[in-house]
N, C-alpha and C positions, 0 to 999 in steps of 0.2 A: 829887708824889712826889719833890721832891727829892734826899732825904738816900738813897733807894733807889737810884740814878741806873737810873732809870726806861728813860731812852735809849739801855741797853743790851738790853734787850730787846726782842722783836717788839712792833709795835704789834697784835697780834692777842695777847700775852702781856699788856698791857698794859691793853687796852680787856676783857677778860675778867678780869681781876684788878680793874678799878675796878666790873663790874659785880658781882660776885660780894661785892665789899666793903659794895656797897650794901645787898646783902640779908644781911649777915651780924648781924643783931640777930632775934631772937624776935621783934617784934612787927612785924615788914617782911616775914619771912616769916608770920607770920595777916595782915596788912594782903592781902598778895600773893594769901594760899591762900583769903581772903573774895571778891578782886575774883575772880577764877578760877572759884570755886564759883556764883558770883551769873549771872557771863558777861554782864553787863550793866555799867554805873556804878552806882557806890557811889558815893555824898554824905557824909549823916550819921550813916550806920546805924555807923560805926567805933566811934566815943566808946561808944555802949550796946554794942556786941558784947563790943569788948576790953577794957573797964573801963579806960581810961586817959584821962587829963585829954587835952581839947582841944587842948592847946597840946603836949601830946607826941606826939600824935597826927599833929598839922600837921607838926611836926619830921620826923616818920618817912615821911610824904609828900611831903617837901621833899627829903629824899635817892633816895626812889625817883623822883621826874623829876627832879631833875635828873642820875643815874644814864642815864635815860633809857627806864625800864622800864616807868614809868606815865604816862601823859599827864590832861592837867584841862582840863576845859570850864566855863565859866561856865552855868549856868542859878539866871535867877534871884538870889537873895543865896547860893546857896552853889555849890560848885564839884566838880563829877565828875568823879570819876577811873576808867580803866579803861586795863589791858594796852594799852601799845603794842606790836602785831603786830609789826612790822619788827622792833625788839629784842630780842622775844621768841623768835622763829623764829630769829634770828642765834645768842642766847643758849644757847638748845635747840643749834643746830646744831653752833658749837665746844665747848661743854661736850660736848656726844656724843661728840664726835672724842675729845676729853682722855682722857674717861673711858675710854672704847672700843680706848685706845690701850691696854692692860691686858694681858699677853699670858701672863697666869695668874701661879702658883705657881714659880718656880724656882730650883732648888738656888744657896743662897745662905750665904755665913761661915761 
């Protein structure tokens, strides 16, 4: 985050901004809303669900852990992924705050 100068703000404004960056593509959020829906690991069921080539698919896998959001286990020749709890729960918890910090409608300009 360079050019942002990132180091002005909280690292709790910071570490929610680069998660929330991670999900910000359509296909990271279905990659997210299939691991979620299944509640298990997903392997290779991605490629037929979302019609998207492999290698975009990877891509979009590749920024949710390293985000930090999905975690991957080896079994096998291929690699599952599912919700890492810990960030998730974190994720859940200041996003609620953010959101919740909302205090309605008020006479404004």
């Amino acid at each position: 985050m360079g050019l942002t100068k990132s180091e002005i703000f909280t690292d709790e404004q910071n570490q929610l901004s680069q998660l929330l960056k991670a999900m910000a593509h359509p296909a990271r959020i279905a990659i997210l809303q299939r691991i979620l829906a299944s509640n298990t690991c997903i392997c290779g069921d991605l490629v037929e669900e979302l019609g998207l080539a492999q290698a975009t698919i990877s891509q979009h896998l590749k920024e949710l852990k390293n985000a930090g959001l999905i975690q991957g286990t080896i079994e096998g020749v291929s690699v599952c992924y599912y919700i890492d709890p810990k960030t998730w729960k974190m994720m859940e918890s200041k996003l609620g705050a953010f959101l919740g910090s909302y205090k309605g409608e008020i006479p404004c300009c």
